[in-house]
N, C-alpha and C positions, 0 to 999 in steps of 0.2 A: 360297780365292778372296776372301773377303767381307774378310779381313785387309788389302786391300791398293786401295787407293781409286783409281774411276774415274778416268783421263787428268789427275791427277797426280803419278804415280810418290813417293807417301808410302806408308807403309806402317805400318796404323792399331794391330798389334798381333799378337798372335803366344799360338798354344797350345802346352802341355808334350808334347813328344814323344812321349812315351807315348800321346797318344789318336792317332796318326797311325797308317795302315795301310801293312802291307809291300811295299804301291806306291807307298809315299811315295819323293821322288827325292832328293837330299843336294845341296847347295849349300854353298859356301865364300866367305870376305870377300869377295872383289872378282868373283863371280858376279852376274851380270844375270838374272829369272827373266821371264817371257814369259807370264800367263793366255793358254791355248789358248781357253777357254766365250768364248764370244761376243765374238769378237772386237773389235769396236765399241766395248766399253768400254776399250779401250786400257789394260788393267792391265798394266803393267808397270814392276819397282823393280829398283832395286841393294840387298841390306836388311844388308847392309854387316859381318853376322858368319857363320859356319857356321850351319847348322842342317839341317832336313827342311823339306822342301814338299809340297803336292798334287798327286798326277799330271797336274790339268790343270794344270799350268807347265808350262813347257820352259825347261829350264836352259842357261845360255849361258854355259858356263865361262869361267874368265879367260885372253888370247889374251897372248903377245908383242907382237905389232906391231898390239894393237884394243884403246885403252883401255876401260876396262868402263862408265867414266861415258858418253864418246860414243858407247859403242854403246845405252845404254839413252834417251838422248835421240835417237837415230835414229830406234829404236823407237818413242819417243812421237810421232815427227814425224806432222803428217797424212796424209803421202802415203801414208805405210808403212801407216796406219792403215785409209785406202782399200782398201787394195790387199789389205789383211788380212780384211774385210767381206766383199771380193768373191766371195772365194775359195769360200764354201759359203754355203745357206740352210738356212732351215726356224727351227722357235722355239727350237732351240738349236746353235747352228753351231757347230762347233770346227775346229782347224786344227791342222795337225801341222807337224812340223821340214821335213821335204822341200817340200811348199807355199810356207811360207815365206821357206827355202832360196833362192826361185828372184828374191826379188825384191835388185835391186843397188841396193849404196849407194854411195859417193864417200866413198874413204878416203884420208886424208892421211897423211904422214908424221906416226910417232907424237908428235915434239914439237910438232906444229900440232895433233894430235888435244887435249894440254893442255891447249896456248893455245885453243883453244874451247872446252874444257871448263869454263876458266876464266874466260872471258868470258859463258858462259850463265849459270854461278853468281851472275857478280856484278850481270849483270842481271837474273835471275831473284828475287835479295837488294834488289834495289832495286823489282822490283813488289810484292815481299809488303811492304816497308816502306811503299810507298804503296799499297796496301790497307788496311794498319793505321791509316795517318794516315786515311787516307776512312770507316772505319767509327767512328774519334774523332773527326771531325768530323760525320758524320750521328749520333751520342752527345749530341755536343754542341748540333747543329741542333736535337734533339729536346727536350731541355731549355729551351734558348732559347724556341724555338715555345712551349712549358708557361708559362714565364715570362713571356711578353709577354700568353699569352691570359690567367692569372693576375691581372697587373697593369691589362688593359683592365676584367675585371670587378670589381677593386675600386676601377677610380677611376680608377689611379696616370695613368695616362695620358693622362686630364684635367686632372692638376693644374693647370699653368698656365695653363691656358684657363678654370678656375673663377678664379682671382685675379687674371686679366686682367678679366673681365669683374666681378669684385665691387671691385678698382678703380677702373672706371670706372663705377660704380655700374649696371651694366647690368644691367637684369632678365632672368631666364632661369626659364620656367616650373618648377616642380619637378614631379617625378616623379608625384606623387598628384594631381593635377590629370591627369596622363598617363594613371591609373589608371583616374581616374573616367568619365573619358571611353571608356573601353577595356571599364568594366563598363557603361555608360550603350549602346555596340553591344549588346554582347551582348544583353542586356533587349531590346535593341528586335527584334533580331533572332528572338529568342524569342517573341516578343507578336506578331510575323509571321507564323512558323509555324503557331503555334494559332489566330488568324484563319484563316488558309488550311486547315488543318484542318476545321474547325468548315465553311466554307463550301463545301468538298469534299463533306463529308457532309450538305448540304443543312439547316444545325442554326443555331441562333444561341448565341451563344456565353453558357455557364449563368452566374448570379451566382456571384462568387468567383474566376473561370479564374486571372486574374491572380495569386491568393496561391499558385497551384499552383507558382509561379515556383522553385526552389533557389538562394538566394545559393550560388555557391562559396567555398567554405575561402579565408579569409584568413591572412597568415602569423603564424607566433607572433610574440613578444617578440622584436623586433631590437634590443633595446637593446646583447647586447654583439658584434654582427656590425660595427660602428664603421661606419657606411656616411656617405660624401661627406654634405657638406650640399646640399641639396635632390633626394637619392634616396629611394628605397623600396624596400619588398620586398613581393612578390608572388608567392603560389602559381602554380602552373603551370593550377591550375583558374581562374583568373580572367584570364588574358590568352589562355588556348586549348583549344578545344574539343578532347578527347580521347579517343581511339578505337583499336581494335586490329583486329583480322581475324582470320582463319581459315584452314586447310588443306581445301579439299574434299576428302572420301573420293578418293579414289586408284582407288578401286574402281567407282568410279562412271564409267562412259565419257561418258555427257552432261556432266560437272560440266568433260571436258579436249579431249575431241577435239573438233577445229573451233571452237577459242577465239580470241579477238577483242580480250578485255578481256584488260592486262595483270596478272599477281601477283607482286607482292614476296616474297621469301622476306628473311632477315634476312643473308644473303651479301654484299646490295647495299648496308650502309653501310659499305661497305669502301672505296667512293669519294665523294668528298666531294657529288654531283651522279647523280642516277637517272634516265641518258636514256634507257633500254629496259627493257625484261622478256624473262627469257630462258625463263619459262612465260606463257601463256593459259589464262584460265577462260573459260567461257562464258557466256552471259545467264541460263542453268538454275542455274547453280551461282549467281549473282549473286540470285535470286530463292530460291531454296529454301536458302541457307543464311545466314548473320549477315555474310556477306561487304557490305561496300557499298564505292563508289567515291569514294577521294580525291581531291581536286583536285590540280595544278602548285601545286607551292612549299609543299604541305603538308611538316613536317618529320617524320624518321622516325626513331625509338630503335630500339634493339636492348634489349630486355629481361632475353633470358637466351639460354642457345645456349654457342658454343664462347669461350674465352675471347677470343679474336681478333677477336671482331664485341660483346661483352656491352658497354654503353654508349655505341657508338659513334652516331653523329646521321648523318644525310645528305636528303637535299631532294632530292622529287619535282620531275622537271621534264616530266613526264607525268601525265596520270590514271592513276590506279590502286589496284588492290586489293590490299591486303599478309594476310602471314600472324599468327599468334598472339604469335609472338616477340616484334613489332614492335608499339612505340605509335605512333600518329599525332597529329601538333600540328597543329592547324590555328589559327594565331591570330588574334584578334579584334579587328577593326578596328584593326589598329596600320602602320605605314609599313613598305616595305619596309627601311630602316635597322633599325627595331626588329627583326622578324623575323631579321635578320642578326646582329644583338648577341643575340637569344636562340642561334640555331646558336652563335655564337664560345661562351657561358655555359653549354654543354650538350659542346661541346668539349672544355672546362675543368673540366669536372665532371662525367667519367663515372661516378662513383663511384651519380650519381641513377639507374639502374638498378636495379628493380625496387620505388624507393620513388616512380613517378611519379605516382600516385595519392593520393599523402601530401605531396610535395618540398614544399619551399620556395624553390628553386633558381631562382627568375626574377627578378631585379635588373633593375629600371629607372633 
């Protein structure tokens, strides 16, 4: 049965004789063979030489006046398909020749049964040709899409609009001036906190607090990354605050039932955009373990995981708590444009998986 593929009447492959048992049934060129197991899957082929089958077929030898191609496109038809379903349940339904027997089909004289046989071919030759064509052009989509986010982040894309405006001698900030400004939040926003801190806990704040500060890693030598005139480069620590999450024990009924706050797992940057959670943690699990809550528009990595999610980015458009997999960007004081030319640069470059705590991967 498994040789012969669901409700397309192909036929995937074939075993040596020898391993088939003496209720195997015989079949001949222009025999049609019928999966009786679960009808539903509508297995049924012509497999176009002699051989052995398994007893669940039913063999439907070759007729005079029934060519063998239109009777196995009968077969495949949905009605017959229905009607085949119908017939038994339970978790493994089969059906016999009498059953079957009983449902009628609409037979033509045999040379019209050709001429449709001949015409399902050649349009059946004409959707797998555009299939083919649709899977080389979503090939090609997919390249394209590579090539354009490629070319945004190194420039190409600005060009004429860099030599329009240095034509007309028009100033245009450069990027490290974007920087400075972008590390200038952050400090402040630090020197916040620890005020707030300190006056939380009823304290004034000791001499020195301020040198407690960590500059973030700036990036190496860009000399031969050949970047536009008036960009930069900038690590992924200096323009966003970065963060990961947790799994709550599983085991723990407070940390799930009657959950509130949503958790990420690394599934969700399979879509470009994070408008739900399809689990909840609770306030207990938020409190007793290293979980804390992201804000909207935070962006989210995939770190490590199945190959299908490892690099991929996507943007909270909820609060929320993610799991281990997942880094979180929050970035710092920059425009919503910036933020979005990080996602395109992280797009482009999933390769920065599992170096985001080292990258150098954020071009301004």
């Amino acid at each position: 049965m498994e040789n012969v593929e669901a409700h397309t009447m192909k036929l995937l492959g074939t075993v040596p004789a020898a391993t088939m048992k003496s209720s195997a049934a015989a079949f001949y060129d222009n025999d049609v063979i019928y999966g009786r197991l679960r009808p539903y899957l509508n297995k049924v082929c012509k497999p176009g030489f002699k051989g052995l089958c398994s007893s669940e077929f039913i063999v439907f030898p070759e007729q005079p006046d029934l060519h063998s191609s239109y009777l196995q496109y009968r077969l495949n038809a949905t009605d017959f398909v229905r009607f085949s379903s119908s017939l038994n349940a339970g978790d493994r339904p089969r059906v016999d020749f009498e059953q079957i027997g009983e449902f009628e089909i609409e037979l033509p004289p045999p040379e019209q049964q050709k001429i449709i046989v001949g015409k399902i071919e050649e349009l059946f030759s004409d959707l797998d040709a555009g299939v083919a064509a649709l899977k080389r052009a979503q090939a090609n989509l997919k390249r394209y899409r590579a090539a354009v986010l490629k070319a945004a982040v190194e420039g190409r894309l600005t060009e004429q609009w860099r030599a329009e405006r240095k034509a007309k001698r028009t100033a245009t900030e450069p990027a490290a001036k974007l920087l400075e400004h972008i590390l200038a939040e952050r400090r402040k926003k630090w020197d916040a906190a620890q005020l707030k801190k300190y006056a939380n806990a009823g304290k004034a704040p000791p001499k020195g607090w301020q040198s407690k500060y960590l500059e973030p890693a700036t990036a190496k030598s860009t000399a031969s990354i050949g970047l536009p005139d008036g960009w930069c480069c900038a690590t992924a620590n200096q323009i966003c605050e970065i963060g990961t999450g947790t799994t709550p024990s599983r085991g723990n009924a407070m940390y799930w039932n009657g959950g509130t706050i949503p958790w990420i797992s690394s599934a969700a940057v399979n879509k470009a955009y994070v408008r739900e959670a399809v689990e909840l943690v609770t306030k207990e699990a938020l409190k007793e373990t290293t979980l804390r809550i992201y804000p909207k528009h935070t962006l989210i990595l995939a770190l490590y995981g199945e190959g299908k999610t490892r690099g991929k980015v996507s943007e909270l458009l909820i609060d929320a708590t993610i799991n281990q997999a997942l880094a979180a960007l929050q970035t710092q004081g920059v425009s919503a444009e910036c933020r979005e030319y990080l996602k395109l640069f992280l797009f482009s470059n999933t390769r920065t998986c599992g170096e985001i705590r080292q990258a150098e991967f954020s071009r301004i």
